[in-house]
C-alpha positions in Angstrom: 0.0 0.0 0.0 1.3 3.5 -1.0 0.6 6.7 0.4 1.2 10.3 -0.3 3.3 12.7 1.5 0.2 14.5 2.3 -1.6 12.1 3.3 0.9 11.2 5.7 1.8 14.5 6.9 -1.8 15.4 7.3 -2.7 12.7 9.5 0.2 13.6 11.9 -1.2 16.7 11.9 -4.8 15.3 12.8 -3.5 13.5 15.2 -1.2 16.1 17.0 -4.8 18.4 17.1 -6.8 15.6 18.6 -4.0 14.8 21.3 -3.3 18.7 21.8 0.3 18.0 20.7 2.8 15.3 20.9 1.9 12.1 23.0 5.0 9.9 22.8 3.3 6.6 24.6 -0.6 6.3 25.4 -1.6 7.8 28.3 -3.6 5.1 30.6 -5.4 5.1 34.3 -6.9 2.7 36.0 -10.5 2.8 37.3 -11.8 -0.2 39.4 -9.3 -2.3 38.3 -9.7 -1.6 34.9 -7.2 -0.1 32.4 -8.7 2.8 30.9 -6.6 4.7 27.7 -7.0 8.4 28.0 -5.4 9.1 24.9 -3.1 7.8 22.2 0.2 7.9 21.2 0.4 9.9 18.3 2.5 7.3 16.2 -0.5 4.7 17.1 -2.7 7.1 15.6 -1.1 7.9 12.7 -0.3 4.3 11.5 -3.7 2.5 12.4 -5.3 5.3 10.3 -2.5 4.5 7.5 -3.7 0.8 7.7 -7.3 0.9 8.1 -7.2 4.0 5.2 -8.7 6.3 7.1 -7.5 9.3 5.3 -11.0 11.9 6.6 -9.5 11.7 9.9 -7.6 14.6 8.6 -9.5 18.1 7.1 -8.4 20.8 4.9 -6.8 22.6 7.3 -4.8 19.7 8.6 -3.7 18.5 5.1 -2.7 22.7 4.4 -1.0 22.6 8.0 0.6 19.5 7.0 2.7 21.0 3.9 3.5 24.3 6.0 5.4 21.7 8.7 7.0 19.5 5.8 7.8 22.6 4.1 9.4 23.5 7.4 12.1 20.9 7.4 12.8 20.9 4.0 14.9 24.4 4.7 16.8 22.3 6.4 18.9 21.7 3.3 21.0 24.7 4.4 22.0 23.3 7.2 23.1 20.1 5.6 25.0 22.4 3.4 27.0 24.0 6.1 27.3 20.9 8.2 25.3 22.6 11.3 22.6 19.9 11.3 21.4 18.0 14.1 21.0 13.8 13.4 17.3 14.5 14.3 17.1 17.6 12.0 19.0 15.1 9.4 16.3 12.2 9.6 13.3 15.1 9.1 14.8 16.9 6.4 15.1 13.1 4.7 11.6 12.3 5.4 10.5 15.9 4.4 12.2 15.4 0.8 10.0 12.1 0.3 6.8 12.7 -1.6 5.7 8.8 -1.2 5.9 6.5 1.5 4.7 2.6 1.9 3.3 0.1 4.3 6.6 -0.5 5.2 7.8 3.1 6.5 6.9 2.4 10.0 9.8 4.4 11.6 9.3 7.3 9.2 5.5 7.5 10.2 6.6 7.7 14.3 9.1 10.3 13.1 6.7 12.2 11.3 4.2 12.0 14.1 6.4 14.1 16.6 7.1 16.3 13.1 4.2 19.1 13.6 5.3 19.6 17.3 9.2 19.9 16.8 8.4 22.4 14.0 6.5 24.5 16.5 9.1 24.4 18.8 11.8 25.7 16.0 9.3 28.3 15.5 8.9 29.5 18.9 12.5 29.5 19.4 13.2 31.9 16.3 10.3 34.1 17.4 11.9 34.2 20.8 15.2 35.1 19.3 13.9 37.6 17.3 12.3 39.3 20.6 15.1 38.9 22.8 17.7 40.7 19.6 15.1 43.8 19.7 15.1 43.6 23.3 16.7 46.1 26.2 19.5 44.8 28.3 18.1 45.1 31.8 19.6 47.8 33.6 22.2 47.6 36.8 25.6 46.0 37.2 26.7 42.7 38.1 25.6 41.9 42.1 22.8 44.6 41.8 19.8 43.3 43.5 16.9 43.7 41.3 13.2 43.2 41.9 10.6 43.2 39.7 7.6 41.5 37.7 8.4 38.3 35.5 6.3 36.7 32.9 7.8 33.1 32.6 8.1 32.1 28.9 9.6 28.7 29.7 10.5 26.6 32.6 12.3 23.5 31.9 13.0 20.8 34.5 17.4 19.8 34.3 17.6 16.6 36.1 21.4 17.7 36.5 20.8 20.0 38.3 17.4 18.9 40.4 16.2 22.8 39.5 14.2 24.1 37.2 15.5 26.8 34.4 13.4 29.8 33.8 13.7 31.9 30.7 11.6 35.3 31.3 10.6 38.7 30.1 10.8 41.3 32.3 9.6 44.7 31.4 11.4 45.2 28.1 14.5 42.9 29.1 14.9 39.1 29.6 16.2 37.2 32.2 16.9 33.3 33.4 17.6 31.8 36.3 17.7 28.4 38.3 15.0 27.8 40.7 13.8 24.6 42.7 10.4 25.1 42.0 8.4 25.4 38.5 7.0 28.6 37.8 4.4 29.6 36.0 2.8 32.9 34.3 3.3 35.9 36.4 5.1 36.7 39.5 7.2 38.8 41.4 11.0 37.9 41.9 14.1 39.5 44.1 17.8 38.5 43.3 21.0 39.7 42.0 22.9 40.0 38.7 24.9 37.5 37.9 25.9 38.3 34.3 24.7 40.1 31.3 24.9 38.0 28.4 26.2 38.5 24.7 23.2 37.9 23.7 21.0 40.7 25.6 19.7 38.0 28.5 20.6 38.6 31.4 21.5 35.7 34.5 20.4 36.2 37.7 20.9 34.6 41.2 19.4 34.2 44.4 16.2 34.6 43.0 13.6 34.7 45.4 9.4 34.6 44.7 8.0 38.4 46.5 4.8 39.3 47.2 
């Protein structure tokens, strides 16, 4: 059986909708002794749908959404050019040149089903770049205690380290710091400088949550 590259890529989309994003393994709970599946992996999805030809799982938008991401990964090129490409970036730009796929593709379906997230990702990441170049280095010099209101734009768990690291805006600047808790949204913080960055961030310790 043969499919099309957007048939594929449009069911990975449909799929990464239903789930809300990227399940790796089915999500399960157990209610009076019985196993209940709250949701599915998204590579299950993908290739039971592939199988059993379910191809309206996926609508318009999904199938338009679907050549956006594979569009995505095939600027990857670039990067294979200059030799600054991930092994993962490597495998997705491959997939992302193929226009058909078979019964057979197994692994390239699972890859493809993490696809639509991982392009997000790349996307937030430039976007965040692009904020933090037109930015405003925050203002004081190294050991100056600063206080002030931070909106959180990720918080990232580094088993390393047992803390979380926090990557925030605040006011026109951005800032990051360890912390041993996960924060979220908004909230008020007290620390110190620890070092302005090349890149306009700026490190902070001894970061405290304020009222």
């Amino acid at each position: 059986m043969n499919f099309t590259a957007d048939q594929v890529w449009a069911l990975a989309v449909a799929a990464d909708r239903i789930n809300d994003g990227y399940v790796k393994e089915e999500v399960v709970v157990y209610e009076n002794n019985c196993r209940k599946v709250i949701k599915e992996a998204n590579k299950a999805m993908v290739k039971q749908w592939l199988r059993d030809g379910m191809f309206s799982e996926a609508t318009e938008e999904d199938m338009d959404q679907g050549r956006k991401y594979r569009a995505h990964f095939n600027t990857f090129t670039l990067k294979a050019l200059t030799g600054q490409i991930t092994d993962f970036e490597k495998t997705a730009l491959k997939i992302a040149q193929k226009d058909e796929f078979t019964g057979r593709d197994l692994y390239d379906f699972a890859v493809i089903s993490c696809l639509p997230s991982a392009a997000r990702r790349d996307r937030e990441r430039t976007e965040l770049k692009r904020e933090i170049y037109q930015s405003e280095q925050l203002v004081g010099s190294v050991g100056d205690t600063v206080v002030g209101d931070i909106e959180v734009v990720n918080c990232n768990y580094n088993q390393n380290y047992n803390k979380f690291k926090v990557n925030a805006r605040m006011g026109e600047s951005f800032v990051h710091f360890w912390y041993k808790d996960k924060i979220e949204g908004s909230v008020r913080i007290k620390g110190k400088i620890k070092d302005h960055r090349g890149d306009k961030t700026t490190a902070l310790n001894y970061v405290k949550i304020v009222g």
